[in-house]
OpenMM code with the backbone's topology and positions (N, CA, C; nanometers):
from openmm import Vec3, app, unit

residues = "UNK UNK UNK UNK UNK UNK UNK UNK UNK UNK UNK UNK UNK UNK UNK UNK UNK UNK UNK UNK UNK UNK UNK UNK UNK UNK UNK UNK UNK UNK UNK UNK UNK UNK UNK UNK UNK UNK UNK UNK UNK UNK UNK UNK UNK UNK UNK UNK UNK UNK".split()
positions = [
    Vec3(12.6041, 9.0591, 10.4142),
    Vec3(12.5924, 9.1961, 10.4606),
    Vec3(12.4914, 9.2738, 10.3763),
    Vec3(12.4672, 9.2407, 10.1946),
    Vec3(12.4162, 9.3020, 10.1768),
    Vec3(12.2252, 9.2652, 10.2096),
    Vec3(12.2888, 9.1528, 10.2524),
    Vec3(12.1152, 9.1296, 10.2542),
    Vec3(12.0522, 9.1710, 10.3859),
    Vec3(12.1153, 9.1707, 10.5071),
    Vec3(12.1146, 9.2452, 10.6209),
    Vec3(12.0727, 9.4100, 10.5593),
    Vec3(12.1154, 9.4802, 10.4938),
    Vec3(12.1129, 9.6003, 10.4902),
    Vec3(11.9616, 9.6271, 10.3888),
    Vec3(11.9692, 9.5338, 10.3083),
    Vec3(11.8180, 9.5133, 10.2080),
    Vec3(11.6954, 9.4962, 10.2959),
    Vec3(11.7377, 9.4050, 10.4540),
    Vec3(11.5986, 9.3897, 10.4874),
    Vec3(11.5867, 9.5176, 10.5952),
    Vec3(11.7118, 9.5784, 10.6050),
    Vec3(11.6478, 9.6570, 10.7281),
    Vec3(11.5598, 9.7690, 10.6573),
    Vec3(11.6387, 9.8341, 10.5608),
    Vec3(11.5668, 9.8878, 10.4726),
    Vec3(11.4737, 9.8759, 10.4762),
    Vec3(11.4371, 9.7465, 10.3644),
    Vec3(11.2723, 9.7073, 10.3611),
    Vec3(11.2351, 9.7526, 10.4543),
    Vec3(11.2047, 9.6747, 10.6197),
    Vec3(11.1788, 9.6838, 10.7056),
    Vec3(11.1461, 9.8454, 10.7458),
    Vec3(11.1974, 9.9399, 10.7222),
    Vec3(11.1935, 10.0455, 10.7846),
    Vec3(11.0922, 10.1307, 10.6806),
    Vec3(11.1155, 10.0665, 10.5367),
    Vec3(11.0300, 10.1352, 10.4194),
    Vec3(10.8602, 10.1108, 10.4258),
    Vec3(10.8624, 9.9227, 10.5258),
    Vec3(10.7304, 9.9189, 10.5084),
    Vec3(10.6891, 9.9672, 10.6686),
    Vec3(10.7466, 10.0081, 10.7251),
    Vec3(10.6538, 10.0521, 10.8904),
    Vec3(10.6448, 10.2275, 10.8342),
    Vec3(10.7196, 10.2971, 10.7592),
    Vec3(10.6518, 10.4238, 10.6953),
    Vec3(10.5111, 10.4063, 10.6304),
    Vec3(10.5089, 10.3183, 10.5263),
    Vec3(10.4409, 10.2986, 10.4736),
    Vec3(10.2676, 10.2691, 10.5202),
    Vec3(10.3193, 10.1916, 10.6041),
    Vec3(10.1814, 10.1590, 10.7220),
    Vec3(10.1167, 10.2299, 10.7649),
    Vec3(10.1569, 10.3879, 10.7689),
    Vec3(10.0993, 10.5248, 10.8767),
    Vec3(9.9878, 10.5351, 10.7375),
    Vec3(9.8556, 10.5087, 10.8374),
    Vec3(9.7698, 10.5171, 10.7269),
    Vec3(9.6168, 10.6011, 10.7959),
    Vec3(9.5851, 10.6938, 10.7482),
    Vec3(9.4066, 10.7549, 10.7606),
    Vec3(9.2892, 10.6600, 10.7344),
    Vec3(9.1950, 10.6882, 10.8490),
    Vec3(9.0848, 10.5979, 10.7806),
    Vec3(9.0063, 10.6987, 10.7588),
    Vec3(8.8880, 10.6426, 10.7058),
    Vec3(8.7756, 10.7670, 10.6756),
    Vec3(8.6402, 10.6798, 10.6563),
    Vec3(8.5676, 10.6850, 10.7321),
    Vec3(8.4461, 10.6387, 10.7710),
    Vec3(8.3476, 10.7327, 10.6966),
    Vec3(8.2710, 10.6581, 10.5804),
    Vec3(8.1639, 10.7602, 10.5176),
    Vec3(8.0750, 10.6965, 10.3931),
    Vec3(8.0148, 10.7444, 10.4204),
    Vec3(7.9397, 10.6442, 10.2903),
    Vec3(7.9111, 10.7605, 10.1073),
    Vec3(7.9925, 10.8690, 10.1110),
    Vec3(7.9788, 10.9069, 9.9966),
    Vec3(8.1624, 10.8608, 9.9381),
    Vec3(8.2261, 10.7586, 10.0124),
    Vec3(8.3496, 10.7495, 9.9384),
    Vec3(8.4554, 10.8187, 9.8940),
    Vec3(8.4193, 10.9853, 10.0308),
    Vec3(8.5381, 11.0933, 9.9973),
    Vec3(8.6417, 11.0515, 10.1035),
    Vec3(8.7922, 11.0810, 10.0470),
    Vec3(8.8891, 11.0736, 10.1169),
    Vec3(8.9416, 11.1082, 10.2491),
    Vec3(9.0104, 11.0689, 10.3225),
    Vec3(8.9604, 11.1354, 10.4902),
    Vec3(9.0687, 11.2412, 10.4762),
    Vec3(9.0647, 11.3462, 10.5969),
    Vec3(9.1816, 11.4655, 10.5714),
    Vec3(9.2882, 11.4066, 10.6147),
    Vec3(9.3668, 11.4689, 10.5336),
    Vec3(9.5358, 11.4665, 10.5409),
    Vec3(9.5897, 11.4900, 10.7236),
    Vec3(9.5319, 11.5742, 10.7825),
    Vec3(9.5783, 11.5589, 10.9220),
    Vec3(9.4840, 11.4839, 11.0406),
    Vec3(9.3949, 11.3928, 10.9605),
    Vec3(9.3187, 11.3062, 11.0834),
    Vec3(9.3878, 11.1717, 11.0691),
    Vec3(9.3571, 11.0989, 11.1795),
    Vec3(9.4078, 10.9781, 11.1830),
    Vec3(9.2885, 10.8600, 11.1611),
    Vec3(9.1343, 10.9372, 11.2076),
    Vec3(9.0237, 10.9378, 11.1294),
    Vec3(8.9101, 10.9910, 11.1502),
    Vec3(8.8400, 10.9719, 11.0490),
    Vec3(8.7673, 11.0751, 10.9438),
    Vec3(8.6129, 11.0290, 10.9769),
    Vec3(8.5462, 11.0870, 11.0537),
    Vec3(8.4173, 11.0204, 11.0334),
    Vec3(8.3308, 11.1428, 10.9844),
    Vec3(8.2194, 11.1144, 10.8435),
    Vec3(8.1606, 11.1637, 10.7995),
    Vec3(8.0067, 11.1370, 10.8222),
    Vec3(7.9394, 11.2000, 10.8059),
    Vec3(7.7559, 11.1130, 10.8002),
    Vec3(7.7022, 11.2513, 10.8423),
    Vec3(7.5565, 11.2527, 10.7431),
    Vec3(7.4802, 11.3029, 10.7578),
    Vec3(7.3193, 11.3360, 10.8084),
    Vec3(7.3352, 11.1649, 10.8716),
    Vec3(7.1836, 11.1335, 10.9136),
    Vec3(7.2017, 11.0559, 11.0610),
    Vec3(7.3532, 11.0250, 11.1284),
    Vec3(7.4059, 10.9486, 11.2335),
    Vec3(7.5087, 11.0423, 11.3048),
    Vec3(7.5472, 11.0028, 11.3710),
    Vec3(7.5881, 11.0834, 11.4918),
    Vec3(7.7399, 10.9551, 11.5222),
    Vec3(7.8092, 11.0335, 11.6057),
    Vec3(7.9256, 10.9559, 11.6514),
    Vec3(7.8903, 10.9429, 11.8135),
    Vec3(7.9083, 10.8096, 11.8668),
    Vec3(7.9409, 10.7566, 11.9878),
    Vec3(8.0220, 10.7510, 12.0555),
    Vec3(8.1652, 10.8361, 12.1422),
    Vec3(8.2517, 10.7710, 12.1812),
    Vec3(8.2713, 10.6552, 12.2811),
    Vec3(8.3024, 10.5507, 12.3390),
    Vec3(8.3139, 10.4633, 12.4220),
    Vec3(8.3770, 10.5666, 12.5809),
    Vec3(8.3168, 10.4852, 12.6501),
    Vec3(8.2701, 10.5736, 12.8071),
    Vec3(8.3869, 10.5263, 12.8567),
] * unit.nanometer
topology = app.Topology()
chain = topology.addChain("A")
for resn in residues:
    res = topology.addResidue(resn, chain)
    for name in ("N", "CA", "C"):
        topology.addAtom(name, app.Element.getBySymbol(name[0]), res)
């Protein structure tokens, strides 16, 4: 039982853990706290897919 209860745990500690920001940039600053991601650049432009 207790090991049932250790993995759900785990389990539930590492899918929090996973919620993660990206941040696309080439000066290596952090992406913001409320994007899911971050694209930076100063000489390129963003593309979205059609």
């Amino acid at each position: 039982m207790k090991k049932l209860i250790f993995l759900l745990l785990s389990f539930t500690l590492s899918i929090i853990a996973s919620r993660a920001q990206v941040a696309i940039n080439a000066d290596g600053s952090l992406p913001d706290n409320s994007a899911m991601l971050d694209v930076k650049s100063t000489s390129q432009g963003f593309l979205p897919p059609v």
